[in-house]
C-alpha positions in Angstrom: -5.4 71.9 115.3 -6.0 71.9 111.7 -7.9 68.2 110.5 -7.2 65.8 107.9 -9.4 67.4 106.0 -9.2 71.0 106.4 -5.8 70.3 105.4 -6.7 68.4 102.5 -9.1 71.6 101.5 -6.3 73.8 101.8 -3.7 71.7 100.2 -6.2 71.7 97.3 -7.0 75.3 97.4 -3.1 76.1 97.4 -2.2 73.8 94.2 -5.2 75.3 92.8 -3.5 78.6 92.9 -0.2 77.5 91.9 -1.4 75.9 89.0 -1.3 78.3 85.7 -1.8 77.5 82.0 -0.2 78.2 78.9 -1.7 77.9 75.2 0.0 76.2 72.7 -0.2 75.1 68.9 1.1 73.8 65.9 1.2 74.9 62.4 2.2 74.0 59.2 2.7 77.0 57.2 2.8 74.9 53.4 5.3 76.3 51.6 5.8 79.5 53.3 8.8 80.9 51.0 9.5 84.4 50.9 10.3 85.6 47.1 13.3 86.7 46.2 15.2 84.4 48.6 17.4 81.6 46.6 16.1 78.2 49.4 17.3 74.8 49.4 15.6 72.2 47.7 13.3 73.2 44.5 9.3 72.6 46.3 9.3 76.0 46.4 10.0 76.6 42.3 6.3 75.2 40.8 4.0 77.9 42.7 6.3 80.5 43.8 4.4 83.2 45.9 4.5 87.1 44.7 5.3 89.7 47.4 1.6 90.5 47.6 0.9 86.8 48.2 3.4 86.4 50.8 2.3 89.5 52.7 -1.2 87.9 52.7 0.1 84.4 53.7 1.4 85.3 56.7 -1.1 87.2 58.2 -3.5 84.3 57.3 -1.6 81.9 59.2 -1.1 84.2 62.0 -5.0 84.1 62.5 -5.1 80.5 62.6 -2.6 80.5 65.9 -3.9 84.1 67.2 -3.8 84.4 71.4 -1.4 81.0 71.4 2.0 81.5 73.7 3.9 79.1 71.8 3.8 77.9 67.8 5.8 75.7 66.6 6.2 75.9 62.8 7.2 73.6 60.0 7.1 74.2 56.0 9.1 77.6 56.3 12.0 78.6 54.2 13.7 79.3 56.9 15.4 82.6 59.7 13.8 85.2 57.0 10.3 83.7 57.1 10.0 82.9 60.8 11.4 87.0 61.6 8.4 87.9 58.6 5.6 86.1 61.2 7.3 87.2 64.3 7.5 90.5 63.4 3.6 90.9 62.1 2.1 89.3 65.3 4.3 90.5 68.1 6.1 87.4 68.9 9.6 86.7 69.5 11.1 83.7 67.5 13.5 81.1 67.3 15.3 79.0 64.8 17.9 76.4 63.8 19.0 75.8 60.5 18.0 71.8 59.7 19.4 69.5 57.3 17.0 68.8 55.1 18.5 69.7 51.8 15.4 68.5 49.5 12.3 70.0 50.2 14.2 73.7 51.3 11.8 73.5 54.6 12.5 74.3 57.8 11.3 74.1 61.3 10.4 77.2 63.6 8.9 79.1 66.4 7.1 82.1 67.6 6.6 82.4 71.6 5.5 85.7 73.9 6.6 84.3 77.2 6.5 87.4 79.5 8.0 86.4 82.8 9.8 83.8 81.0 13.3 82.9 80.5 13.6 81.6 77.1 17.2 79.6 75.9 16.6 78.6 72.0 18.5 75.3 72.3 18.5 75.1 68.6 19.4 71.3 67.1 19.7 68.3 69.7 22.9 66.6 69.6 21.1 63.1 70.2 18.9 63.7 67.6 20.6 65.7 64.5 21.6 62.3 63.0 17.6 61.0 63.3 15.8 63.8 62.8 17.1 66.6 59.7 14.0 69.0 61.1 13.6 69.6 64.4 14.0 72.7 67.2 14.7 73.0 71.0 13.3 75.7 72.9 13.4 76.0 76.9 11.1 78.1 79.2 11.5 78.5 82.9 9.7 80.4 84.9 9.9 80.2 88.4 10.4 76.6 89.7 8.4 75.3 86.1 10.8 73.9 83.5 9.1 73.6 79.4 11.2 72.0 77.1 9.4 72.3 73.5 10.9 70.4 71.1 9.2 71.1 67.5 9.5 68.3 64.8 8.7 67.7 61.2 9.1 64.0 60.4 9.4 62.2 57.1 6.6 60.5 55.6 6.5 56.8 56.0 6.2 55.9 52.7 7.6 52.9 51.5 11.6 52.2 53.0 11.2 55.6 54.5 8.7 53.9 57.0 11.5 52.4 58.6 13.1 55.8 59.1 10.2 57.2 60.0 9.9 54.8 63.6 13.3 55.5 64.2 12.5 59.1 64.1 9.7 58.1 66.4 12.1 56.2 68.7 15.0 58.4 68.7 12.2 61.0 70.1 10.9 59.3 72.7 14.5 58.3 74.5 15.4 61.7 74.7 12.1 62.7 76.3 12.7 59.8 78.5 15.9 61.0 79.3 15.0 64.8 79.7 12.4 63.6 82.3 14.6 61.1 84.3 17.1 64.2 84.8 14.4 66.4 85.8 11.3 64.5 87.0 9.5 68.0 87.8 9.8 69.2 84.2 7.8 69.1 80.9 8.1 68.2 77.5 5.8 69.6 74.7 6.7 67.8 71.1 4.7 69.8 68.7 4.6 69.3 65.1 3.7 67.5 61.9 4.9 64.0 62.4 3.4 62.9 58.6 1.6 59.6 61.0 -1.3 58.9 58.9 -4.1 57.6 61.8 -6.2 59.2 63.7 -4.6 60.5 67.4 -4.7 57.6 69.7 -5.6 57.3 73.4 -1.7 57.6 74.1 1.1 58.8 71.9 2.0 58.2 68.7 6.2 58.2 70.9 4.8 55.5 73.0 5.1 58.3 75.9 3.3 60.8 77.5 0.1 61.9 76.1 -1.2 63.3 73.0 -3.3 66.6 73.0 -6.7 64.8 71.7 -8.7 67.0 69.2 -12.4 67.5 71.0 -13.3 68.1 67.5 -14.9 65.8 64.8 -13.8 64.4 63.0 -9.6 64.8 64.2 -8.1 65.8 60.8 -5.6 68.8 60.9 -5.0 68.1 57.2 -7.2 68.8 54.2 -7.1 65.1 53.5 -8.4 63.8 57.0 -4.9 62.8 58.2 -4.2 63.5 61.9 -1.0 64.9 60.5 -0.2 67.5 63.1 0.2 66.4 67.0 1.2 67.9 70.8 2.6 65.1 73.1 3.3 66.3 76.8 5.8 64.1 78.6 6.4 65.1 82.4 4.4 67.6 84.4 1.1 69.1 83.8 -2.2 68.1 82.0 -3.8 69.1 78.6 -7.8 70.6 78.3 -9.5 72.8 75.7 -8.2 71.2 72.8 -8.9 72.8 69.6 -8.8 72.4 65.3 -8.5 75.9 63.4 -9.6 75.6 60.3 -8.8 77.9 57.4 -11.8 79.9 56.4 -12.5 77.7 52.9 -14.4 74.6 52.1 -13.4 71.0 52.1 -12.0 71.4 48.3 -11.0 74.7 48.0 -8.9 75.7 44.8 -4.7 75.9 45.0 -4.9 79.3 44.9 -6.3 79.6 47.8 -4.6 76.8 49.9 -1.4 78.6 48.2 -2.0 82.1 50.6 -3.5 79.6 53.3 -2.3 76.3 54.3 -3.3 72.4 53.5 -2.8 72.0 57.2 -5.2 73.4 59.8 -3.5 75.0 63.1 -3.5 72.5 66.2 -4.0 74.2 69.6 -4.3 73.0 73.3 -4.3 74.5 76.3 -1.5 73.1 78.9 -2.2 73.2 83.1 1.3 72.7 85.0 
């Protein structure tokens, strides 16, 4: 008869085995506008990019985010921009048009998931009031269930700070509620949340658990904002955390952050 604990050894071996991983990331693109598109909003219109520009733009960015499984975007112009990345680094994509009408910006993502049946969601109904930039996307993949919700908040500036919790709060009780249907399933938020502290022990949602930069010091932002987060709710651990940096100094020149990014690309590697 098997022991307590050769049964505890094999009970660990066999979880052990089970377990896989999937590597994940966040990036904002700054002002990724393709030329020749009419976008909403006019942030685009001071330092529009050329077609050579653009072309060199996006295969910058995909080098900041290269080997991940799933980017979420943010700062795009939109279905013609995400298809542009997709198509240059062999990913498949997803999109939902948001309702920010100001900046023209738009919220994204780029997975290869083979093995994986992906639904794009698109807009939550709970949220679209709350939350003018934000993406579903749901993997499943044997008895494993991802939802990855990817978010670009407002800044908190002023009255917008108020808006800017509720953003924050409107978040976290759908996550809540995703989890409390299905307790064996995860939730990835990924995204620039415009929070300007460093990550905390926690979340910045009050749930679940932020992907901690191993990396000092934590910016993800030329100015040393922690801009840019990944909070898992639910199932599954995060490890190898990771800061990719755009290959210029700490004060590089706007033509450069202009075919680059102001952000840097967030990545972490998720065990469910």
């Amino acid at each position: 008869m098997m022991t307590l604990r050769l049964l505890a050894l094999w009970l660990a071996f066999a979880t052990a085995a089970l377990a896989a991983d999937l590597r994940i990331a966040t990036l904002n693109c700054f002002l990724l506008f393709k030329p020749g598109i009419e976008h909403r909003g006019q942030l685009d219109n001071a330092n529009p990019l050329t077609p050579g520009q653009y072309g060199e733009k996006i295969a910058n960015l995909l080098t900041l985010v290269s080997g991940a499984q799933f980017i979420g975007l943010q700062e795009t112009g939109g279905r013609a921009e995400i298809e542009d990345l997709a198509a240059a680094g062999g990913y498949q994509w997803a999109f939902a048009k948001g309702r920010d009408t100001y900046t023209g910006q738009e919220v994204g993502a780029l997975y290869r998931l083979p093995g994986w049946k992906v639904i794009i969601n698109g807009r939550v109904g709970a949220l679209n009031a709350a939350v003018s930039k934000h993406l579903l996307v749901t993997a499943r993949k044997d008895a494993q269930t991802i939802h990855f919700l990817v978010v670009h908040l407002i800044r908190p500036i002023g009255e917008q700070a108020a808006k800017h919790q509720h953003q924050l709060d409107c978040i976290a009780a759908w996550a809540r509620e995703i989890i409390a249907r299905e307790p064996a399933s995860s939730v990835v938020i990924l995204g620039d949340t415009n929070h300007p502290t460093s990550t905390p022990a926690s979340s910045i949602y009050g749930i679940g658990q932020e992907a901690a930069p191993l990396h000092s010091p934590a910016a993800t932002h030329l100015n040393g904002q922690s801009y840019d987060r990944l909070v898992l709710v639910g199932d599954g651990a995060w490890n190898s955390t990771q800061i990719r940096r755009p290959p210029y100094g700490r004060k590089p020149n706007k033509s450069l952050t202009r075919v680059w990014t102001d952000h840097f690309a967030l990545e972490a590697v998720l065990s469910y």
